[in-house]
LOROLO-457785 format. One record per residue (C-alpha): y, x, z. Coordinates in pm, whole numbers, plus 50000, padded with zeros to 5 digits. Layout:
BEGIN
      v      u      w
      Y      X      Z
...
***
This chain:
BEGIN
      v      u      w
  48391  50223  54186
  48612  50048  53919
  48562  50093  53580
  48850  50241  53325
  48894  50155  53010
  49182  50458  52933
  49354  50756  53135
  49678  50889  53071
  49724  51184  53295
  49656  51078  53637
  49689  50692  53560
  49407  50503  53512
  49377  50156  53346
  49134  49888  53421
  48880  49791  53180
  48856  49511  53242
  49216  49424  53196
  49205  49602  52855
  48952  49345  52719
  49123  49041  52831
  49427  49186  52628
  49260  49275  52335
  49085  48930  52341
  49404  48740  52350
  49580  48956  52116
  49301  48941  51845
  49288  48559  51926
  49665  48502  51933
  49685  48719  51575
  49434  48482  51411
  49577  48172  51566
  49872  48256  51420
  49726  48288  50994
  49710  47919  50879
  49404  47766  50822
  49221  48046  50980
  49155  47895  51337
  48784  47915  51260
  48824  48285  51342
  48948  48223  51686
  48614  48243  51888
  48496  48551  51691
  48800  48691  51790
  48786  48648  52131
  48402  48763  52174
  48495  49029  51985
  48763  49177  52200
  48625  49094  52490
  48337  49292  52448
  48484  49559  52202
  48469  49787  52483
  48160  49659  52674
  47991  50019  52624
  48261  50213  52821
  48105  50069  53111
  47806  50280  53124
  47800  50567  53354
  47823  50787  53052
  48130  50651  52955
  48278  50673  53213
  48199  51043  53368
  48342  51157  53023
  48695  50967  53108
  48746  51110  53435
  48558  51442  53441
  48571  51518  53077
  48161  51585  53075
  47968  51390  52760
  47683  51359  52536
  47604  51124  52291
  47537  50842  52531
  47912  50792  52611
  47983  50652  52272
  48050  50336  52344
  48120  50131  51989
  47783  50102  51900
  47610  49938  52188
  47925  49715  52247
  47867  49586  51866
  47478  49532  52017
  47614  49288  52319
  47872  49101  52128
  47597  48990  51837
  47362  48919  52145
  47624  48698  52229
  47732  48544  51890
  47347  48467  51843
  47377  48300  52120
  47693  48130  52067
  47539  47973  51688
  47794  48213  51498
  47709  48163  51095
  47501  48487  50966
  47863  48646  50808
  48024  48567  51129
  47771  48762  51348
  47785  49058  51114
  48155  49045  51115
  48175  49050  51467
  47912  49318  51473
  48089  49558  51213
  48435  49508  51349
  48298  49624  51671
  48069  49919  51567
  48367  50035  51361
  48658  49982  51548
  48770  50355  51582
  48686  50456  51201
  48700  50294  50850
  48406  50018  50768
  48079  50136  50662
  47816  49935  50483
  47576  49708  50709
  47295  49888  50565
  47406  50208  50724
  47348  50019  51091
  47085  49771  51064
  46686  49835  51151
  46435  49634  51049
  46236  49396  51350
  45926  49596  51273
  46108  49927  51316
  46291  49835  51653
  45960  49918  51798
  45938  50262  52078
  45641  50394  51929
  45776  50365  51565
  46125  50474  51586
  46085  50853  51572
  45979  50748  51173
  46352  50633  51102
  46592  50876  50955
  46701  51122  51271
  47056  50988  51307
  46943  50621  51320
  46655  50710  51555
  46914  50920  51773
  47124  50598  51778
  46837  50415  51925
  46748  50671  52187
  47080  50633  52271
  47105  50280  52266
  46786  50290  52560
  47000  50529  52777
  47263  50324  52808
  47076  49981  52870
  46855  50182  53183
  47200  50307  53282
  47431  49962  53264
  47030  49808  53459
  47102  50029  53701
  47442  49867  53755
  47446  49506  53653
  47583  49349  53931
  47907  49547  53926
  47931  49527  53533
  47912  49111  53540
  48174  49121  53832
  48394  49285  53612
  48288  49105  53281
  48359  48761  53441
  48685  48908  53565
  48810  48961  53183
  48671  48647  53103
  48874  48502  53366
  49199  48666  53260
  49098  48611  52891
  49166  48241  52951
  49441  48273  53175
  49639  48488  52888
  49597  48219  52623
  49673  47954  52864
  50001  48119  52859
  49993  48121  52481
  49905  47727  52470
  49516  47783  52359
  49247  47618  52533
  48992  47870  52635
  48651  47796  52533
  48388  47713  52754
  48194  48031  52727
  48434  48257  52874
  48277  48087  53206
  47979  48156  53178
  47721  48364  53401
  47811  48692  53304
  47521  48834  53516
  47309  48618  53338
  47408  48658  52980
  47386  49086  53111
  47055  49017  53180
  46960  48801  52861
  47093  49140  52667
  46981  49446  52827
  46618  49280  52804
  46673  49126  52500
  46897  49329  52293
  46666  49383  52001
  46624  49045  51914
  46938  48975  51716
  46994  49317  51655
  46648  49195  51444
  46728  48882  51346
  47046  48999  51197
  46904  49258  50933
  46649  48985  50815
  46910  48701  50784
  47109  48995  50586
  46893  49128  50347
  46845  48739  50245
  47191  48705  50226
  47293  49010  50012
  47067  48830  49745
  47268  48574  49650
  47402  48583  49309
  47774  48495  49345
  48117  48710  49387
  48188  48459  49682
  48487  48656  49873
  48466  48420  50208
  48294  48681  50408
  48475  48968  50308
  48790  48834  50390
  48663  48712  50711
  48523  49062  50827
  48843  49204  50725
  49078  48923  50884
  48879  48957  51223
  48842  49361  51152
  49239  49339  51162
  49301  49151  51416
  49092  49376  51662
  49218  49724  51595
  49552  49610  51539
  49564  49439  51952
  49337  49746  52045
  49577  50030  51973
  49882  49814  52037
  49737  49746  52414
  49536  50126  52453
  49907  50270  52352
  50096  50046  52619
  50344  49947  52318
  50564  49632  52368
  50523  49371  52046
  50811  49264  51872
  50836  48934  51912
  50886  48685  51570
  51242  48597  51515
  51488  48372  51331
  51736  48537  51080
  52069  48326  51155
  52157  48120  50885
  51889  48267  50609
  51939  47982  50441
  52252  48036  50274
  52162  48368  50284
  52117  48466  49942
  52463  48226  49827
  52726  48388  50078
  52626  48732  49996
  52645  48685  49656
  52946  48541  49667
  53065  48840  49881
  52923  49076  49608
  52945  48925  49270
  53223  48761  49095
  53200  48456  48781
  53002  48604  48505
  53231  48836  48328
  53014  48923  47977
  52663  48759  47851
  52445  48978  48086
  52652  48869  48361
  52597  48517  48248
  52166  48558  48182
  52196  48689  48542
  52349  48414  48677
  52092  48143  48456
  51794  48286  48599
  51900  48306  48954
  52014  47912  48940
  51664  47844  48730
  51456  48023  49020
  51628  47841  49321
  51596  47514  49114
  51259  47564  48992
  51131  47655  49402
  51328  47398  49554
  51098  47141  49351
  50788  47314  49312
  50489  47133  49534
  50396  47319  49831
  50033  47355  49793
  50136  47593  49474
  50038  47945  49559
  50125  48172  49253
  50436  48205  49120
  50639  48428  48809
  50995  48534  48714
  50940  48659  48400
  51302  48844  48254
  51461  49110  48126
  51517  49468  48251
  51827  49457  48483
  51828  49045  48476
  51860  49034  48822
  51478  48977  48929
  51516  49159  49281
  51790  48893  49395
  51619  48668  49215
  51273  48720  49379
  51414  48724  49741
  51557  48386  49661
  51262  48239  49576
  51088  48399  49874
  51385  48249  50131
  51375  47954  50005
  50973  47926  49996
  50964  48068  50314
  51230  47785  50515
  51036  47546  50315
  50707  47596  50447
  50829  47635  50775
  50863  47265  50822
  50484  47244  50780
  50405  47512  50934
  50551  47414  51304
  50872  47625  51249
  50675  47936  51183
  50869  48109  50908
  50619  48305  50677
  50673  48686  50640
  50780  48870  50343
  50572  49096  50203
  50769  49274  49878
  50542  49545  49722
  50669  49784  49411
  50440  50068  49220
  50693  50385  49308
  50899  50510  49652
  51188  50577  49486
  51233  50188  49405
  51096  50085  49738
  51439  50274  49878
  51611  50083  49589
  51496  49736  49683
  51542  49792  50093
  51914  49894  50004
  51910  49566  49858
  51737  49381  50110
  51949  49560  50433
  52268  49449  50246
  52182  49118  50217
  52021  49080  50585
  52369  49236  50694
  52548  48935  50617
  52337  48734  50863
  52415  49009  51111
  52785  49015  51037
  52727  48664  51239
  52624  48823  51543
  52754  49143  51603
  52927  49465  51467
  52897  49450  51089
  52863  49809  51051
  52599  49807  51321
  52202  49881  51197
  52013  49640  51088
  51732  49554  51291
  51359  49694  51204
  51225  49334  51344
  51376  49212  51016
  51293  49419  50800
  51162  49728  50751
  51075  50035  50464
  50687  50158  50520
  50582  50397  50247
  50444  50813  50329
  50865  50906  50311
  51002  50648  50533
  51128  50762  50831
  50928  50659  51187
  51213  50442  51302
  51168  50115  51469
  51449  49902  51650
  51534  49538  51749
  51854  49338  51766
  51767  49249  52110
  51729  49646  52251
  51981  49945  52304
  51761  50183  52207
  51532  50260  51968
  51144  50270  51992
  50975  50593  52133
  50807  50735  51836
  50449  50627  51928
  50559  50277  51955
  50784  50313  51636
  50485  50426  51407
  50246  50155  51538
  50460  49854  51488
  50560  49974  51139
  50191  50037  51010
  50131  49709  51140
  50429  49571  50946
  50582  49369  51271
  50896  49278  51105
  51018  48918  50887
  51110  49115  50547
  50871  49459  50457
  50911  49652  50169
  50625  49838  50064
  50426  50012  49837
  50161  49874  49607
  49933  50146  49769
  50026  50008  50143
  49960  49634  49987
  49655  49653  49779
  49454  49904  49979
  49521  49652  50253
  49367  49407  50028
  49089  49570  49873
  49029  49818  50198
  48805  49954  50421
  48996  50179  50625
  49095  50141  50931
  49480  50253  50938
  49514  50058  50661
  49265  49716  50735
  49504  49704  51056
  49799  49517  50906
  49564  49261  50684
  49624  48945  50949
  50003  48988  50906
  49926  48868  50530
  49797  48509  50684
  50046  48264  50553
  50263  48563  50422
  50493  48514  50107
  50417  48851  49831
  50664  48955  49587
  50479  49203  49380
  50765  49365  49172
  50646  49531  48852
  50291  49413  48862
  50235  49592  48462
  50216  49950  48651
  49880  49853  48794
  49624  50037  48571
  49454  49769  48332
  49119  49828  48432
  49214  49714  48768
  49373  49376  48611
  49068  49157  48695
  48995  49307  49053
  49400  49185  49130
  49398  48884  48995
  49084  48741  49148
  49146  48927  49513
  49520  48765  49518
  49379  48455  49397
  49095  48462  49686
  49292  48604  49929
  49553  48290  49867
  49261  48060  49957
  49182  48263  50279
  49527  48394  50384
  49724  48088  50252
  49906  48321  50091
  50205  48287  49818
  50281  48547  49540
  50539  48593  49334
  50458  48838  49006
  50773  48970  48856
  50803  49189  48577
  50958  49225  48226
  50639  49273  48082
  50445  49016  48243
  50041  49129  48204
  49805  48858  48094
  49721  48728  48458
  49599  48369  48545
  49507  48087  48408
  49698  47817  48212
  49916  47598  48451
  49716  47864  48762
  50109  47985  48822
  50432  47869  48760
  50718  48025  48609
  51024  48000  48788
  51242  48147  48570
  51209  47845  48306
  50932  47660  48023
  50827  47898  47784
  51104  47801  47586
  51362  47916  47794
  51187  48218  47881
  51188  48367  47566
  51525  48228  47493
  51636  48420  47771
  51455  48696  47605
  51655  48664  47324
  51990  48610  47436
  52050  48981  47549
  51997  49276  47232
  52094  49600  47455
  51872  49802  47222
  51670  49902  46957
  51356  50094  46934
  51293  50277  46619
  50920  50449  46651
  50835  50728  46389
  50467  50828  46447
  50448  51193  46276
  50272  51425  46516
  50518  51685  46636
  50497  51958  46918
  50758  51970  47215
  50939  52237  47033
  50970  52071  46705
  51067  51708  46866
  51356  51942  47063
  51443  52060  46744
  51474  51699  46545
  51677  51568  46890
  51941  51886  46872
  52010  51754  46531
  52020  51407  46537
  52235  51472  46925
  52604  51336  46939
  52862  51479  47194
  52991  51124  47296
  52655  51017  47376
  52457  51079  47677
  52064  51138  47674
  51760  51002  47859
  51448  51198  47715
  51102  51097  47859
  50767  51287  47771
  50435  51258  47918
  50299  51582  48048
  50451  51838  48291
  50349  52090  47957
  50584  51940  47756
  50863  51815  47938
  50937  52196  48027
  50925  52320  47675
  51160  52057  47548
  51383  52120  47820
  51390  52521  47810
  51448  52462  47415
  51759  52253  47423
  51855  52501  47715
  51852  52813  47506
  52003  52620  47211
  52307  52536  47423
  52284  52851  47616
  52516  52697  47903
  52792  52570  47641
  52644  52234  47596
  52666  51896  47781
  52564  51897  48140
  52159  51916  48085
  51910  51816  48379
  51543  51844  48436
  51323  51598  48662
  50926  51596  48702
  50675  51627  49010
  50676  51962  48911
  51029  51979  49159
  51019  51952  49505
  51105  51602  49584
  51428  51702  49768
  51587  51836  49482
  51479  51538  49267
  51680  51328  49475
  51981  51524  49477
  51973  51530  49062
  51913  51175  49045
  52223  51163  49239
  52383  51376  49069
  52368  51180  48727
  52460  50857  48849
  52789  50978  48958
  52823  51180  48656
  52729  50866  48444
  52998  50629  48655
  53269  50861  48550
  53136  50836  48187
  53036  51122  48146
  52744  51243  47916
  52476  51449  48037
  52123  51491  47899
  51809  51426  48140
  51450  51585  48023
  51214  51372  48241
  50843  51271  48261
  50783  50891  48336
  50915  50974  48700
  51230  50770  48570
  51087  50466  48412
  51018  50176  48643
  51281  50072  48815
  51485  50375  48886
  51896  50227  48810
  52001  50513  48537
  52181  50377  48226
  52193  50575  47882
  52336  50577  47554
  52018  50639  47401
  51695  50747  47487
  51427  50941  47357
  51063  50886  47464
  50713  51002  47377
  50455  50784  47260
  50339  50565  47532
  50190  50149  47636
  50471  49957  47506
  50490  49826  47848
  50617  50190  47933
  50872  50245  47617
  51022  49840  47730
  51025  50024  48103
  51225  50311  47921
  51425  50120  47726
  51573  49952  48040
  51774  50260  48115
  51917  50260  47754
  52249  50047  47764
  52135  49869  48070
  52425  49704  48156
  52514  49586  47840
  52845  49792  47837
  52848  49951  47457
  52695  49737  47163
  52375  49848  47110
  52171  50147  47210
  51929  50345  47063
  51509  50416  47210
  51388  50664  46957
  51005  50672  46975
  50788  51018  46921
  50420  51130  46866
  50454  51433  47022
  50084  51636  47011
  49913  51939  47173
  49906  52130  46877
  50005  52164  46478
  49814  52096  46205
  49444  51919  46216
  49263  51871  46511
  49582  51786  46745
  49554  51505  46975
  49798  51279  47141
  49953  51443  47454
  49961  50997  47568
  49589  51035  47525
  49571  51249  47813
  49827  51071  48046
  49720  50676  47914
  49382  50738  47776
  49239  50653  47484
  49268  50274  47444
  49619  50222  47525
  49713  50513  47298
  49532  50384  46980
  49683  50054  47068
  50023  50160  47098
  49988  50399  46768
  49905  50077  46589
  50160  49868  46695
  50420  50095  46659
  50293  50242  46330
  50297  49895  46185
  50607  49802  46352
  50826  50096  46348
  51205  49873  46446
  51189  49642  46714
  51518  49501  46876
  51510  49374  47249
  51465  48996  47133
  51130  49132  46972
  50975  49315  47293
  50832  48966  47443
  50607  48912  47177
  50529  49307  47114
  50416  49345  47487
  50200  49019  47474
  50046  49148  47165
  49983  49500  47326
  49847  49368  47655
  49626  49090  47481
  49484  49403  47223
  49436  49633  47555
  49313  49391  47758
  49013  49287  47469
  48940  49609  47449
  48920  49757  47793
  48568  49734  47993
  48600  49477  48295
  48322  49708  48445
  48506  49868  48726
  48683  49534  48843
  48360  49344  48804
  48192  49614  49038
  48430  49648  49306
  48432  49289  49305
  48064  49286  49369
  48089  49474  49649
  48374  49301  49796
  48134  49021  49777
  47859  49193  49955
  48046  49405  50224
  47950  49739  50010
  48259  49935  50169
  48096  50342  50128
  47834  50456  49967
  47634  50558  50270
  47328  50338  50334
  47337  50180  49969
  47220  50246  49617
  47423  50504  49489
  47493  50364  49115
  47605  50065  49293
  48049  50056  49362
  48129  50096  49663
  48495  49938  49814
  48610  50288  49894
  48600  50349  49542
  48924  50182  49480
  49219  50412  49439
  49536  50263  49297
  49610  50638  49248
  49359  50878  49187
  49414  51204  49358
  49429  51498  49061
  49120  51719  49138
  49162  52033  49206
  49526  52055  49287
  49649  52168  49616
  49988  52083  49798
  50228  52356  49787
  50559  52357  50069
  50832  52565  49882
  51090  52741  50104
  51391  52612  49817
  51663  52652  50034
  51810  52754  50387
  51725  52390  50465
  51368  52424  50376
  51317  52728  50551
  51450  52606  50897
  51181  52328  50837
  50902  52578  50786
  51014  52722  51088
  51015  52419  51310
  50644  52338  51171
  50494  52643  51228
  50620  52640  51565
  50573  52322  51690
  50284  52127  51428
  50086  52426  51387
  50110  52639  51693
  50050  52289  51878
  49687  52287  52019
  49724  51966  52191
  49656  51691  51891
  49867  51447  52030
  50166  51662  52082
  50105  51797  51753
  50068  51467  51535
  50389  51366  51765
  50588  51647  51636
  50456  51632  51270
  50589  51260  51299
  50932  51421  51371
  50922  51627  51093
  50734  51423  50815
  51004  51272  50614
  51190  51633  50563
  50889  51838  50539
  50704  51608  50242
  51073  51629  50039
  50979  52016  50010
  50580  51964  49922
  50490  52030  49529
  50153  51941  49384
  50025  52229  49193
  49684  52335  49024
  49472  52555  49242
  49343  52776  49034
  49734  52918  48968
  49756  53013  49343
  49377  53186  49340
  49476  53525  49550
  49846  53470  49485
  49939  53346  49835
  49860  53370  50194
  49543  53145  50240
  49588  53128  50602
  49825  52854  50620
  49810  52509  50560
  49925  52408  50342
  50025  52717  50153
  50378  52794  50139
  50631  52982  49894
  50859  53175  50082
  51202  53280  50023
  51050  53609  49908
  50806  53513  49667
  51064  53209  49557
  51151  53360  49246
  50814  53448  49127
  50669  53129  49203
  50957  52883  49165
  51213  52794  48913
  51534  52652  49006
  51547  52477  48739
  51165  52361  48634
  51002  52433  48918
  50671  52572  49017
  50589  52827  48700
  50315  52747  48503
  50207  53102  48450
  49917  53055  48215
  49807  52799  47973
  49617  52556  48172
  49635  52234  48009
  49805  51910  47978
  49899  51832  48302
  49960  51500  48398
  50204  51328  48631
***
């Protein structure tokens, strides 16, 4: 009887030909990151026998009749075989763990090796039953499935040397020479393991718990176990889900890429931002045309609205047909990560636009840009893949696995998508790590990374440059102290330059007063000091806050006023958008509205004011803020008044930034400020240096240093180690509020038809592939209508039966406020967004 590997229906497919695809797809994906060849033969054992336990009797009853116990797990004992056979094959100690742990795991997250490994003198029959019960359960299991696979050997070699055979076959095809081993005596090396198998299962925990002892923060066999961990569940879903790869391709003339469009877009420099603009573009393509290819980290370092996005892909282009001609033609990916969505969207505009020009080349302008080029992967992006090449677009199965594993030449991202990649250990996101071999990052707004995480960036990009052959490009306007002396190279121009460059634009001025004042006393200082013929940008820090200063300048103006706007998480995302919207076009006609925001408009986001008011905050954030003040340079100067708002009057107040920025930054920004209460744009290179150098002194390098030491040590949970010791999964670029539950709010007829839809076919769905299917459908429309919200202000307020909870049109006005949004019905705090 054959042996499957995966059903679908009535079809059945071979297991045998599933391993010889993985093999050669984990091999080809590793062959293709420079300078990591050395993870070739891992690869290949590793998908070759990734699946090795599905051949037990177990196994495969369970995939045809549906009947199973804890013997048909298969990842385990298939992790068992492949170290048999890396012991066998010499693989270094890391190797043969990584090979081990990529199997074990290769359906869930990473887990630490201490959660797997036995000692020798514990591998014993008689002495197991003393190991914990899930460990000794493994075991029995383990003994099962050898007496069953005995039972069968003959059949199981036949069909191992048959993968083995196709193995090298497939990456004959792919010009690779297949290693000797893949002809081996399978019925031999079968033997060798099922009476053998714990020997290196042994040997490995010894040469292990030596290992962990070494006292360095050497990142080699992290990135190795993560590389190989990659490339296996990245070419085992792709093959288990029958899904046709997109194939690498050439951009037509992306060479001159960046130069027609622009001169398709832009005119001659028209006024003195124009003319910076144009400076730093032509000092980034001179300064990468010259720079020595072995560089890896790079900088543009300018002002807010300089230009860095065109700026940043030009450098990328131009690295990128650079190193082709070393790299034989292979053109390097880019890879351009941001902090927030709502500049991802920004930046893909950007990048579609300029991609269209190459496709203006080829075929009906107006036609959509190819996903194969580049692509938009963030939690709101919609599940749509297509390439130049095909009529139609991808199914949505195929769709959502070639964008989570970023198969396209330009992908804009999230710094959540990037650095969890990075610094990871789960699985959907470890899949896409081998499409960073040889890739070229542009990290866009690098200062919005919190500072305690500085250290843990700087030395993971620097390592994973060394073991991805990576290139980064940091750009910012407030450029964090990162790297070394000479370590990276500014393409924007010398020091010199740079700050002249700095100084040649003076948009605005900030004038800081730091007298504590509550919301509704900073409302009432703004209504006097406001001007009709000006319009408004006023930023605070806490959801608290932002609605009293808003509902204050309301019921001053009582609907006789200028056109006034509120924005905050606190709305559903939907109607954030269509405000946003809203204002630009109200702001093109020159008009002059008044927007009370929290920092959901700083980074990035293209709004330009008159003048802006902002509550104390890093003086990264307030140059951030100042960015939408006069932006464009079309009116003189504008104005970035600076405010100490506080939770209460009198004695005992405290900051309201103390609760969104912590303590440090706070006291650092009060005492820059207070001793420097006028700064003019010139001045903000030197105040932000200043600030980060104070910050950075006085922040503890204790969580980088720790998550680096477990990097370093393959700590990746908690489970199976000390518990005061870090743990990889305690990374989180943004840490979840606690005890705050999503809300969906039934805003509109819109919303409603969407709750409808989802309750009928996501929740009402008991099949969980036809329900994740038809979520997928739905995801993009049904997260613009999701609020966060504390929990304790639904307690017994709405129907706990569905998930999540939902606000319906009934209950809309008691809940939700068309203006604010969700009602903060009692005093609970300064919340923070």
């Amino acid at each position: 009887m054959p042996h499957y590997a995966h059903k679908e229906g009535a079809r059945k497919y071979l297991l045998s030909a599933h391993l010889a695809w993985v093999a050669a797809g984990a091999a080809t994906r590793l062959q293709a990151m420079p300078g990591r060849r050395d993870l070739v033969p891992a690869a290949l054992l590793a998908g070759l026998t990734h699946d090795f336990g599905k051949y037990t009797g177990y196994f495969q009853r369970y995939l045809l009749q549906g009947k199973g116990g804890p013997a048909k797990q298969h990842a385990f004992i298939s992790g068992l075989f492949a170290l048999h056979l890396a012991t066998g094959l010499d693989f270094p100690l890391p190797l043969r763990l990584a090979v081990f742990l990529s199997i074990v795991r290769h359906h869930r997250s990473l887990a630490d090796p201490a959660e797997f490994l036995v000692a020798p003198r514990d591998l014993a029959p008689e002495v197991r039953e003393n190991l914990d019960p899930e460990t000794a359960g493994r075991l029995r299991v383990v003994e099962e499935q050898v007496a069953d696979l005995r039972a069968q050997a003959g059949k199981v070699a036949q069909s191992l040397s048959c993968a083995a055979a196709h193995t090298a076959r497939l990456l004959a095809k792919q010009g690779m020479d297949p290693p000797h081993w893949l002809a081996w005596d399978w019925h031999q090396m079968l033997d060798q393991f099922l009476d053998q198998w714990t020997a290196a299962y042994g040997a490995l925990y010894t040469g292990w718990r030596r290992w962990k002892r070494r006292d360095d923060r050497d990142l080699s066999a992290y990135f190795d176990l993560i590389g190989l961990f990659s490339a296996l569940i990245d070419a085992d879903k792709i093959h288990a889900a029958r899904v046709r790869e997109a194939a690498r391709t050439t951009i037509p003339g992306e060479g001159e890429l960046l130069e027609r469009y622009r001169a398709a877009h832009f005119g001659p420099p028209g006024n003195s931002m124009e003319i910076l603009r144009e400076n730093i573009y032509r000092n980034v393509a001179a300064g990468i045309s010259r720079v020595p290819l072995e560089q890896k980290i790079f900088t543009i370092t300018a002002p807010t609205g300089a230009g860095k996005t065109l700026a940043g892909f030009k450098a990328a282009f131009s690295l990128r047909e650079r190193l082709s001609t070393v790299r034989n033609n292979t053109r390097p990916r880019i890879i351009y990560a941001l902090p927030f969505t709502s500049i991802v969207d920004q930046t893909f505009e950007v990048g579609e636009k300029l991609l269209r020009t190459a496709l203006a080349d080829l075929a009906d302008p107006a036609a959509p840009v190819p996903t194969s080029w580049i692509l938009k992967h963030h939690h709101l992006a919609d599940v749509r893949y297509s390439l130049l090449e095909d009529d139609e677009e991808r199914s949505l199965d195929e769709a959502l696995l070639l964008i989570e594993s970023w198969q396209s030449e330009v992908v804009i991202t999230t710094f959540v998508q990037l650095f969890h990649t990075l610094i990871g250990y789960e699985n959907r996101m470890l899949k896409k790590l081998h499409r960073l071999g040889g890739a070229i990052l542009i990290l866009d707004e690098v200062q919005n990374i919190p500072v305690e995480y500085w250290p843990l960036v700087e030395e993971t990009l620097r390592r994973a440059c060394d073991h991805l052959h990576m290139r980064v490009i940091l750009m910012t306007a407030t450029r964090p102290e990162w790297f070394k002396e000479h370590e990276a190279v500014e393409l924007a121009g010398d020091p010199d330059t740079v700050r002249r460059q700095f100084a040649a634009v003076n948009r605005v001025s900030v004038w800081a007063d730091m007298t504590p004042l509550t919301a509704d006393e900073a409302a009432a200082n703004f209504l006097d000091a406001y001007a009709q013929d000006r319009s408004y940008l006023v930023v605070l820090n806490t959801i608290k806050s932002s609605i009293a200063f808003y509902e204050a300048l309301r019921d001053y103006w009582a609907g006789s006023g200028p056109p006034l706007y509120y924005l905050s998480t606190n709305i559903i995302p939907a109607e954030r958008e269509r405000r946003l919207q809203e204002i630009r076009e109200r702001l093109a006609r020159g008009e002059k509205p008044v927007l009370v925001s929290t920092q959901v408009v700083e980074a990035g986001v293209d709004l330009d004011f008159d003048e802006v008011w902002r509550d104390l905050g890093p003086v990264d954030a307030v140059v951030q803020v100042a960015g939408r003040c006069n932006r464009h340079f079309r009116r003189a100067r504008g104005n970035v008044h600076l405010m100490h708002l506080v939770d209460k009057p009198g004695e005992g107040n405290h900051s309201l930034a103390s609760f969104v920025y912590g303590k440090i930054h706070t006291l650092a920004a009060r005492r820059l400020f207070g001793a420097r209460s006028f700064l003019e744009e010139p001045d903000f290179y030197d105040a932000v240096a200043d600030y980060f150098h104070t910050v950075r002194q006085s922040k503890s390098l204790a969580e980088s240093e720790g998550l680096l030491q477990a990097m370093a040590r393959l700590r990746f949970t908690g489970k199976g180690a000390d518990e005061e010791s870090p743990c990889i999964s305690d990374f989180a670029l943004i840490r979840d509020l606690p005890h705050y539950v999503q809300v969906f709010v039934c805003a509109d007829a819109a919303a409603e038809e969407i709750w409808n839809r989802y309750q009928s076919t996501v929740s009402g769905e008991r099949d969980l592939r036809r329900r994740r299917e038809a979520f997928l459908l739905l995801k993009r429309d049904f997260l613009r209508y999701i609020v966060s919200v504390p929990k304790d202000l639904l307690l017994h307020r709405l129907d706990g039966e569905t998930r999540p909870p939902v606000i319906p049109p009934y209950l809309l006005d008691e809940f939700y406020d068309g203006q604010t949004g969700f009602k903060r019905v009692k005093d609970e705090g300064c919340l923070i967004y």
